[in-house]
C-alpha positions as CSV (number, residue, x, y, z in Angstrom):
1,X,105.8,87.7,90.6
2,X,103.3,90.2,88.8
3,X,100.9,91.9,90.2
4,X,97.6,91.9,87.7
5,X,94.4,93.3,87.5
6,X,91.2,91.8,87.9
7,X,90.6,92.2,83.6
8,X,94.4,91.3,83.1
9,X,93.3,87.8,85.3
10,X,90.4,87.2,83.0
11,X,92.1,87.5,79.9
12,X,95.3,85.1,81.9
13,X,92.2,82.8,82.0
14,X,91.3,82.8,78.9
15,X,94.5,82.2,76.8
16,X,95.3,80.2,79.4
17,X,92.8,78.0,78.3
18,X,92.5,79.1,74.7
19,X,96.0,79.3,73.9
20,X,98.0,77.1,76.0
21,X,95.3,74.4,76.3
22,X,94.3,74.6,79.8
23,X,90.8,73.4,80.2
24,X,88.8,75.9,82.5
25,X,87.8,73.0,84.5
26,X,90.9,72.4,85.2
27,X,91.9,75.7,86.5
28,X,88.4,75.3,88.7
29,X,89.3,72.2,89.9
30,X,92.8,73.2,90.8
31,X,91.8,76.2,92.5
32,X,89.5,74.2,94.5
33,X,91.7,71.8,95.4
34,X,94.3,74.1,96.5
35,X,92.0,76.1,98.9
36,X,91.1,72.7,100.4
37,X,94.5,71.6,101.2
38,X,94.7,75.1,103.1
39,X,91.9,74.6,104.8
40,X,93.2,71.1,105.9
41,X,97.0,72.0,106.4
42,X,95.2,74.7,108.9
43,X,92.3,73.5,110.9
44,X,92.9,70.2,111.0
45,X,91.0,69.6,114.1
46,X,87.4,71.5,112.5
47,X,84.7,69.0,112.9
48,X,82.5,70.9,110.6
49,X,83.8,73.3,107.5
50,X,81.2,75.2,105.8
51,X,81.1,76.7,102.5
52,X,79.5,79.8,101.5
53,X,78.8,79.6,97.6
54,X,77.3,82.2,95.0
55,X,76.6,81.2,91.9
56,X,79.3,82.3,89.9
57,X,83.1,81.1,89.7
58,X,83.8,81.6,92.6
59,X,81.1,79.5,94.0
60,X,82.1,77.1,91.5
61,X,85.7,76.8,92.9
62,X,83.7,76.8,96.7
63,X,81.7,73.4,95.0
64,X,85.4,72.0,94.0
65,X,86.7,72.8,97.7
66,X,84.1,71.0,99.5
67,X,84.1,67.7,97.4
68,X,88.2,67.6,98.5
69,X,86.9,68.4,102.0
70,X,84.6,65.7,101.5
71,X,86.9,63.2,100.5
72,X,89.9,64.1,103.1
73,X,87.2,62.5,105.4
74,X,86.0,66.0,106.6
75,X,82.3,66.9,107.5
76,X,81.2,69.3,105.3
77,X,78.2,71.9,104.7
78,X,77.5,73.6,101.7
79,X,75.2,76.7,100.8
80,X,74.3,78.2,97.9
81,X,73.2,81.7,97.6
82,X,70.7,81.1,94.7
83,X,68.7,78.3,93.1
84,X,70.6,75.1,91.0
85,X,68.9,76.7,87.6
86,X,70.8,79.8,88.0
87,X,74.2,78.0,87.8
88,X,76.1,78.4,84.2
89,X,78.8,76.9,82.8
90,X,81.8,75.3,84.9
91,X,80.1,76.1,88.6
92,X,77.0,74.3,87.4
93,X,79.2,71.5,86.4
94,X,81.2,71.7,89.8
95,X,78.0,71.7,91.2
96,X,76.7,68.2,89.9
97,X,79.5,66.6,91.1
98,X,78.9,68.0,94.8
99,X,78.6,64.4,97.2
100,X,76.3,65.9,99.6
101,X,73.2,67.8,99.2
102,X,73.8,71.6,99.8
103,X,71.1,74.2,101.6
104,X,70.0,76.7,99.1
105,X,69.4,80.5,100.0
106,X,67.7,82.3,97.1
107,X,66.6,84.9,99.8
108,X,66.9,87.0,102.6
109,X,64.0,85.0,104.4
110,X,65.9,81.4,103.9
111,X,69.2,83.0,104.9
112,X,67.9,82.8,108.6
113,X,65.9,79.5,108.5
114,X,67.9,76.4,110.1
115,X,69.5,74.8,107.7
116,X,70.9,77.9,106.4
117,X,72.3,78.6,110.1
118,X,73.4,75.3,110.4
119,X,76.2,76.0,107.7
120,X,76.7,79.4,109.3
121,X,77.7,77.5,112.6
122,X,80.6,75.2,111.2
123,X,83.8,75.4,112.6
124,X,85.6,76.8,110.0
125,X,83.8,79.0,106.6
126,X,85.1,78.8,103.5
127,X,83.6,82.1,101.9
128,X,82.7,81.2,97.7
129,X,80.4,84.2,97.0
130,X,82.0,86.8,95.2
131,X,85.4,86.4,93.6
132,X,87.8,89.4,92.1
133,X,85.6,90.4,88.9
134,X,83.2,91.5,91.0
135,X,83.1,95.2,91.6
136,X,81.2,97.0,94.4
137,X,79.3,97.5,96.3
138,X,77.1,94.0,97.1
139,X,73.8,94.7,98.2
140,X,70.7,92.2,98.7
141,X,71.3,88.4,99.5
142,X,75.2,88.2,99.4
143,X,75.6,91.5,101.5
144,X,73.1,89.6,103.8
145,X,75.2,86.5,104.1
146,X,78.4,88.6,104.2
147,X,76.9,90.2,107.3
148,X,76.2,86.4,108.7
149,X,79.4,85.4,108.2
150,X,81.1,88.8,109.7
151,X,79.0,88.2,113.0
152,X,80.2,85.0,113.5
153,X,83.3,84.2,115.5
154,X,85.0,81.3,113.6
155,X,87.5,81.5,110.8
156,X,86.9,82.7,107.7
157,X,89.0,81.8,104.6
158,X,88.2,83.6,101.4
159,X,88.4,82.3,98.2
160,X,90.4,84.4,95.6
161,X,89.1,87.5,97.8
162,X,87.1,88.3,100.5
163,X,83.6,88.8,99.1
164,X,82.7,92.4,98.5
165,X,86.2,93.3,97.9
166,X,87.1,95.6,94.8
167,X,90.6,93.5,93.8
168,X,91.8,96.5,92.0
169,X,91.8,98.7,94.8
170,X,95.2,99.7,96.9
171,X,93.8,101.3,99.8
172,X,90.4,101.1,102.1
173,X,87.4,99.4,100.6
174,X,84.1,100.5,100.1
175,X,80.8,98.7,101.5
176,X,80.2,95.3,102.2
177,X,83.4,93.4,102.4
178,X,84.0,90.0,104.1
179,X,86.4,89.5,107.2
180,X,88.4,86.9,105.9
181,X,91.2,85.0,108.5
182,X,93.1,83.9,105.6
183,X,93.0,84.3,101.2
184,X,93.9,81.8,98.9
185,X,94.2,82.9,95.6
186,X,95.7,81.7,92.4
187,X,97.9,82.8,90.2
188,X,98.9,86.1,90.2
189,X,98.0,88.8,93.3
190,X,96.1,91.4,92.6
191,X,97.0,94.9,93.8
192,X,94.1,94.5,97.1
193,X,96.1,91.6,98.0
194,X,99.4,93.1,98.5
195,X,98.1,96.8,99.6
196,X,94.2,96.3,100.7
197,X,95.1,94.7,104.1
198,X,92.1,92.4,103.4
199,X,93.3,90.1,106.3
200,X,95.1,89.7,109.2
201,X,96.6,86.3,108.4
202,X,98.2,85.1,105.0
203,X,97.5,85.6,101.6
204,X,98.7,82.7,99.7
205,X,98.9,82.6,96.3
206,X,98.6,79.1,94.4
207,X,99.5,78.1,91.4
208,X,96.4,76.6,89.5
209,X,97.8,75.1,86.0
210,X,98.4,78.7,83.8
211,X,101.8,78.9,82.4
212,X,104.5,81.8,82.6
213,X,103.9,83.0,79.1
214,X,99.9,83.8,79.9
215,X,100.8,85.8,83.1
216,X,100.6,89.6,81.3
217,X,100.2,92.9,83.2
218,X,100.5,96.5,82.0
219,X,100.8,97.9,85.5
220,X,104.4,97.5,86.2
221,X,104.1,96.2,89.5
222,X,105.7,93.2,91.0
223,X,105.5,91.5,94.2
224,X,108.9,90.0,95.5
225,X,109.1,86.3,96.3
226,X,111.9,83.9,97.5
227,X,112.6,82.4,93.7
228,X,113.5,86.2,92.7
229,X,116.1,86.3,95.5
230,X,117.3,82.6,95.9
231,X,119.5,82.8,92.8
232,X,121.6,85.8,94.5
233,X,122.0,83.9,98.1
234,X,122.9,80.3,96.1
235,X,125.9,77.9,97.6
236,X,129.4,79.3,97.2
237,X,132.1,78.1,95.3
238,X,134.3,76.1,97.3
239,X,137.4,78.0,96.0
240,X,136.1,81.0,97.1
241,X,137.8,83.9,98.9
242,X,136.8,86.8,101.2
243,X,137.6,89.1,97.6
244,X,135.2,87.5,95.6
245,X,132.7,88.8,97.3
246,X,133.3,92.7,97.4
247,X,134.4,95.6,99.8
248,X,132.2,98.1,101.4
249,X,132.5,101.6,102.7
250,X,130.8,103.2,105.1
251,X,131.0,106.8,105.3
252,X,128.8,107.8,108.5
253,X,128.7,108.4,112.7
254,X,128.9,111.5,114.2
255,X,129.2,112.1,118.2
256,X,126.0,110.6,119.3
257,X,125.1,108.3,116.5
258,X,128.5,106.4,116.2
259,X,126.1,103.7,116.5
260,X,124.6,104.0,112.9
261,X,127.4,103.3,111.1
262,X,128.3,100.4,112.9
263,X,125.2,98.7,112.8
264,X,125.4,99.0,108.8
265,X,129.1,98.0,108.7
266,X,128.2,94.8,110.6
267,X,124.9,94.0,108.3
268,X,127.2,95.0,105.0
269,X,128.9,91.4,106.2
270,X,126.1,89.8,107.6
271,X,124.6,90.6,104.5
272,X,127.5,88.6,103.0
273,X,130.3,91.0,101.6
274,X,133.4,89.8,102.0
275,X,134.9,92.9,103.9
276,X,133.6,96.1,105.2
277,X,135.1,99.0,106.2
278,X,133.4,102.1,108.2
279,X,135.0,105.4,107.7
280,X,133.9,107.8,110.8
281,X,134.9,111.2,112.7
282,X,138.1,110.5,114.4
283,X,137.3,111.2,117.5
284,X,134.2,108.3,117.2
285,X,136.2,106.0,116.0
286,X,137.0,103.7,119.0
287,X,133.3,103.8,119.2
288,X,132.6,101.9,116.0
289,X,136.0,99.6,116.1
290,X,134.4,98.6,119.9
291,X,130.9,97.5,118.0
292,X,132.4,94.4,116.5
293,X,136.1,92.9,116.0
294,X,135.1,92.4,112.1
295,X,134.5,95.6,111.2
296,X,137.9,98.1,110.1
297,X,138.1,101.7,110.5
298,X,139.1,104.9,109.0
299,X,139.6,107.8,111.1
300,X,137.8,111.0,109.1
301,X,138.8,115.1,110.1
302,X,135.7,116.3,112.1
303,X,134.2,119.3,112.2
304,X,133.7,121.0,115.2
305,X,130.1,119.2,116.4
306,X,132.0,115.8,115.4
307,X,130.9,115.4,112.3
308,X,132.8,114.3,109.1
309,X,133.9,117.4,107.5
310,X,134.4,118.2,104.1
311,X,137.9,118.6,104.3
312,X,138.0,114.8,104.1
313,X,137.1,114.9,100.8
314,X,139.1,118.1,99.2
315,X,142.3,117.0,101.1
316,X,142.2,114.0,98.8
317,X,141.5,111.0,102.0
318,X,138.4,109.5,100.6
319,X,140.1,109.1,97.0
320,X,142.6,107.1,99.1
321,X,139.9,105.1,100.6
322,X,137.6,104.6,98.1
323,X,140.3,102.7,95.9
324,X,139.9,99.0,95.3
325,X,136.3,99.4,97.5
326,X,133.2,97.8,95.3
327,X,129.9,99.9,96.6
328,X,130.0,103.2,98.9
329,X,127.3,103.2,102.0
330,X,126.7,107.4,103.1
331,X,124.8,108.8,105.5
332,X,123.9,106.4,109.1
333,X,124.7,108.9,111.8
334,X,126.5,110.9,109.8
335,X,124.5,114.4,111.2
336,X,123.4,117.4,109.2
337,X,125.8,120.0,109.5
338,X,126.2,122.1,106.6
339,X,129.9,121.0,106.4
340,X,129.4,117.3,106.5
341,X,126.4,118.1,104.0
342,X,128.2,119.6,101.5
343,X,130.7,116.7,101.5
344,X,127.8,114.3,100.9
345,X,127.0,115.9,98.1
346,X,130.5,116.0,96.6
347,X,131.0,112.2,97.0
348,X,127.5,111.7,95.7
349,X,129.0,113.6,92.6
350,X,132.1,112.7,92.1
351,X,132.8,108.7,92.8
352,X,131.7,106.5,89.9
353,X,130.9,103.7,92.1
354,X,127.6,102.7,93.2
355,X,126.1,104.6,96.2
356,X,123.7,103.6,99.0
357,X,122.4,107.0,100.0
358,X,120.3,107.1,103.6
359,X,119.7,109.1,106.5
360,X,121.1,112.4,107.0
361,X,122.9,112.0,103.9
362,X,119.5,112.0,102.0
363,X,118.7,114.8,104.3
364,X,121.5,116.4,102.7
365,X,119.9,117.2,99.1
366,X,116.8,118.5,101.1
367,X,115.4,121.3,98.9
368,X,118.0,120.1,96.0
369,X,116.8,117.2,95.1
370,X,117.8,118.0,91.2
371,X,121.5,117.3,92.4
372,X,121.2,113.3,92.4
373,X,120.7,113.5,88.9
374,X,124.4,114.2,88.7
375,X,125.3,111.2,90.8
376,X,128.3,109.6,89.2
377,X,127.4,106.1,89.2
378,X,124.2,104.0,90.1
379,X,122.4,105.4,92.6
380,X,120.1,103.6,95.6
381,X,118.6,105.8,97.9
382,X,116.1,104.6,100.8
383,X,114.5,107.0,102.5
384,X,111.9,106.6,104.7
385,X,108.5,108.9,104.8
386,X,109.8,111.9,106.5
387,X,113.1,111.8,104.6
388,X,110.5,111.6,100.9
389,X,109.1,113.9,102.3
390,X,111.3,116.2,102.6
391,X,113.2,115.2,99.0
392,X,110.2,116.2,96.7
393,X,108.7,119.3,99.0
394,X,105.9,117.4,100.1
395,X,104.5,116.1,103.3
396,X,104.7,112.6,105.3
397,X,100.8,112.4,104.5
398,X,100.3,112.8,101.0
399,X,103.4,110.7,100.5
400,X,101.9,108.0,102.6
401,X,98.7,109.0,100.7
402,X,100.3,108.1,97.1
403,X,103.5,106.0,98.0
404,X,103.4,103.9,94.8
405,X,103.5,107.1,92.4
406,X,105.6,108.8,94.7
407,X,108.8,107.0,94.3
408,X,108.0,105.6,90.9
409,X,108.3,109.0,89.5
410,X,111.4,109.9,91.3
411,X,112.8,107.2,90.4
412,X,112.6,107.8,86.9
413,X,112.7,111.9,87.4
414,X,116.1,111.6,89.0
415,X,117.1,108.3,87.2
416,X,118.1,106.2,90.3
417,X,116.7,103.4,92.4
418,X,114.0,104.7,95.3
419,X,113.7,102.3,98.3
420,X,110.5,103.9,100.0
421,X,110.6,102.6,103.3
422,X,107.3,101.5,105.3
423,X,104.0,98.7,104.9
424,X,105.4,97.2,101.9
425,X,108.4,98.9,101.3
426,X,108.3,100.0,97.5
427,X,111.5,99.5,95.2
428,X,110.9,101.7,92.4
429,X,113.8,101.8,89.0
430,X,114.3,104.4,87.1
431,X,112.3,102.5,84.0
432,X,109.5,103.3,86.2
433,X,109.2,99.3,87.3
434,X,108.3,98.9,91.1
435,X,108.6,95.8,93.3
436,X,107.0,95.4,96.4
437,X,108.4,93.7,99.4
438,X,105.7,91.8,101.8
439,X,108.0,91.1,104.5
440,X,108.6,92.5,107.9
441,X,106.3,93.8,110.5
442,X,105.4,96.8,113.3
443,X,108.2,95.7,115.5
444,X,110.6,96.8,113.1
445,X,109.7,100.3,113.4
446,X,112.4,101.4,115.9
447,X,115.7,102.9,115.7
448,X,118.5,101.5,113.4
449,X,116.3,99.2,111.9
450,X,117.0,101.5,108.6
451,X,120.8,101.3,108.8
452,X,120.4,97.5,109.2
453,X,118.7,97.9,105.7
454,X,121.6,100.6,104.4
455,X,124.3,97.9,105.2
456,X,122.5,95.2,103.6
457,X,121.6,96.7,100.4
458,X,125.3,97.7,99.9
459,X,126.5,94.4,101.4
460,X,124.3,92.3,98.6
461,X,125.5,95.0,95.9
462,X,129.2,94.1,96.5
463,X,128.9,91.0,96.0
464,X,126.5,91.7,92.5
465,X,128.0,94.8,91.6
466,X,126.5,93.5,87.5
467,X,123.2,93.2,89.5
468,X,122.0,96.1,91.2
469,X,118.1,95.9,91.2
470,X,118.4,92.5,91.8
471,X,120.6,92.9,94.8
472,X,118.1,95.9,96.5
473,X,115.3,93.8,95.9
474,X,116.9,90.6,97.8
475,X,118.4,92.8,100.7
476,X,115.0,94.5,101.0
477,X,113.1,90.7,101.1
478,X,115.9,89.4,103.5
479,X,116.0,92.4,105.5
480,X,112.0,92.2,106.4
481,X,112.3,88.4,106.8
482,X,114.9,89.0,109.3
483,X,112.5,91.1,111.6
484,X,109.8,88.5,110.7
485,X,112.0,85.5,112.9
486,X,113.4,88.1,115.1
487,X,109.6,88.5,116.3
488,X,109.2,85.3,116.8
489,X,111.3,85.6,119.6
490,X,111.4,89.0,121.2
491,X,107.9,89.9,120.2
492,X,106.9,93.6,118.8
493,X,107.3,95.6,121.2
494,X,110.9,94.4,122.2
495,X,112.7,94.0,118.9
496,X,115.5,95.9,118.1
497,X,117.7,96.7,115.6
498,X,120.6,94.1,116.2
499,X,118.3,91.6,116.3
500,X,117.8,91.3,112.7
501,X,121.6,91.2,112.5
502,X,120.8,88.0,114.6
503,X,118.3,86.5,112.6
504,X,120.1,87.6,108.9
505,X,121.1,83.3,109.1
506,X,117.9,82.4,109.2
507,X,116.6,84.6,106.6
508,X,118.8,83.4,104.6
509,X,117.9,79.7,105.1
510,X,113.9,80.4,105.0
511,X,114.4,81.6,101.6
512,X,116.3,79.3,99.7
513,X,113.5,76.5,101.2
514,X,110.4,78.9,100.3
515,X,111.9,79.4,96.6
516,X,111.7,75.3,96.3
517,X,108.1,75.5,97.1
518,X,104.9,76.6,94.1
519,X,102.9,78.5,96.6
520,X,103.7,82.2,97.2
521,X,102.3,83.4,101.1
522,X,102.0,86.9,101.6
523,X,102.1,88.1,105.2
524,X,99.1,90.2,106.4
């Protein structure tokens, strides 16, 4: 799903309208109706909603919401910030066909008279002010009744976006801005949605009549929902064998963090690969074979900190190894000793097949970051901060400061896919195209959580080795979905990694029943 500005929205408007034949009361009246039914599906048992309403669009969507309040058999209370002669165009007609007489505001004075207050003091607000072509900061009667509705303790759910908000901004906003429990807003995100943190609860996204073909962005920015990984995770072919569906290696574990690699072994066929094999220091192998009865094991030479060494690779065992395998996972637990370093780099260079890079193995081209260009075959790396950090000479705060350009230009600099791990973990393609995944949560920051992610990235390869992208960006989605149910059951603070291994089946289910639905919710 794109990810559009507030002037690309306008312009989706118009030839929506213009060039597709969309009336724009339609739109207005679909918009409306689809914040209602969210209001409805919500807080069923409100006695009272009110509606906040300026008098622009937005308000004009607010007037559409509360006639299908109206008529659900809610109570309902409507305010408008200014007088019925300053309404234009499609609000003013919205407006004539409000059923109940709305409380006008036209100033600061009327704001706190009684029937003003008497909307204020519904159950649940809908907030109609301002909508995304507005651009800070508010001031005067709406950054009055934006204060109102802040210092009251009952839901809020904005309409489009919370009022005050700039919708083209990624990061904190400035001035007056609405709390908002919930956002319904139509069409296309915009990038506040996905990166402003405008709410606690979910954005949902509805679809309000504009077709495919009128959805343009220049940005390139994408937001990843269940229809764009569905078609990767469909029903199986009832002839189907355990080699249809690819063979991953695992090159990783070290004495101490033989753990790692098994945890990405098991996800590469939780994941859904039809084998995987996890190739380890010898003397950690029992280790990993003792994780899980499905997972095989090649003993590696070690060095002497038990470590794979590089002799595994210029004695000629990994050619042996890598032979009829479909994707190559390097680097959970594999250590950084300059010996198994050096051999990540060689493998990295010399096997055409694609390459999940993580962990100390991306720790490996620290301070030689120029060397992935000469990656044999398609390269996925997913660091997280530290590890980006650390790849382009910088530091964990102005990569956190600037995570979009970040890993957009490496991506394209070093011609591979960049998985930046974190809030909204970031898959950036070499053509400079980034997706962004809105799955996942806090509880998921804890340890092997990332070679979860390592074994299902390579896992979804194999079995799309034609698809690459395609495969990251559904592993990414399915990945933070799994944490998602896990938390439903352990909670934050006690997830762990093996508990999205777990919850992988449900993933899976959630998002082949989401991609049958037209509303896209994004989680806050």
């Amino acid at each position: 799903m794109k990810i559009v500005t507030a002037t690309e929205m306008r312009e989706i408007d118009r030839a929506s309208s213009e060039r597709f034949g969309v009336p724009s009361l339609t739109l207005m009246e679909n918009a409306g109706t689809a914040v209602a039914a969210f209001v409805l599906s919500q807080y069923a048992s409100a006695e009272c909603v009110g509606v906040v309403c300026g008098k622009g669009n937005n308000g004009g969507d607010g007037f559409v919401a509360a006639r299908k309040l109206h008529e659900a058999g809610q109570e309902v209370r409507v305010l408008l910030l200014a007088e019925p002669s300053e309404l234009r165009g499609d609000a003013a007609e919205m407006f004539s066909k409000l059923p109940m007489a709305p409380v006008t505001a036209s100033s600061r004075e009327q704001l706190k008279d009684e029937p003003a207050r008497s909307v204020l003091d519904a159950d649940v607000l809908v907030d109609a002010i301002l909508g995304t072509g507005f651009r800070p900061p508010v001031s005067g009667l709406y950054a009055e009744a934006i204060a109102a509705m802040n210092a009251s303790s009952v839901p809020v759910v904005a309409v489009d976006i919370p009022s005050g908000a700039d919708a083209d901004v990624m990061g904190e906003q400035v001035g007056a801005v609405a709390r908002a429990d919930a956002v319904v807003t139509f069409t296309a995100p915009h990038p506040a949605h996905v990166f402003g943190m405008l709410t606690r609860g979910p954005t949902v996204v509805a679809p309000i009549g504009s077709p495919d073909e009128a959805v343009v962005s220049s940005l390139p920015l994408n937001l990843i929902i269940a229809r764009d990984v569905a078609p990767l995770i469909g029903p199986r072919s009832a002839s189907a064998n355990k080699g249809n569906f690819g063979h991953v290696l695992v090159l990783g574990g070290s004495t101490g963090k033989a753990g790692a690699a098994a945890m990405a072994g098991m996800a590469v066929l939780r994941a859904g690969a039809g084998l995987s094999t996890v190739a380890t220091a010898k003397s950690v192998l029992a280790t990993v074979a003792g994780f899980h009865p499905e997972l095989m094991t090649e003993p590696l030479e070690e060095t002497e900190a038990g470590s794979i060494s590089l002799a595994a690779l210029e004695q000629g065992r990994l050619d042996t190894l890598i032979k009829a395998k479909t994707v190559l996972a390097v680097g959970p637990g594999i250590s950084r000793h300059p010996d198994t370093a050096a051999l990540v780099r060689g493998v990295v260079r010399k096997y055409k097949l694609p390459i999940v890079l993580d962990a100390d193995g991306l720790n490996a081209f620290e301070g030689r970051a120029g060397e992935l260009k000469s990656s044999a075959g398609t390269l996925v790396i997913t660091p997280h901060p530290g590890e980006m950090a650390r790849l382009t000479a910088s530091t964990v705060p102005a990569v956190q400061h600037d995570r979009l350009n970040v890993a957009r230009t490496f991506a394209r600099e070093n011609r591979l896919i960049v998985v930046l791990k974190g809030h909204r973990t970031l898959i950036a393609q070499p053509d400079g195209t980034v997706w962004v995944n809105a799955t996942g949560n806090p509880g998921m920051a804890t340890g092997g959580t990332g070679d979860i992610l390592t074994g299902m990235v390579a896992g979804l390869i194999a079995q799309h080795p034609d698809r690459v992208a395609e495969a990251v960006i559904a592993a990414v989605h399915l990945h933070g979905l799994a944490g998602d149910v896990a938390r439903e059951s352990t909670g934050e603070y006690s997830l762990v990694a093996t508990d999205l291994l777990k919850s992988l089946p449900e993933a899976f289910r959630r998002t082949q029943d989401a991609a049958q639905t037209s509303a896209v919710t994004i989680s806050g």
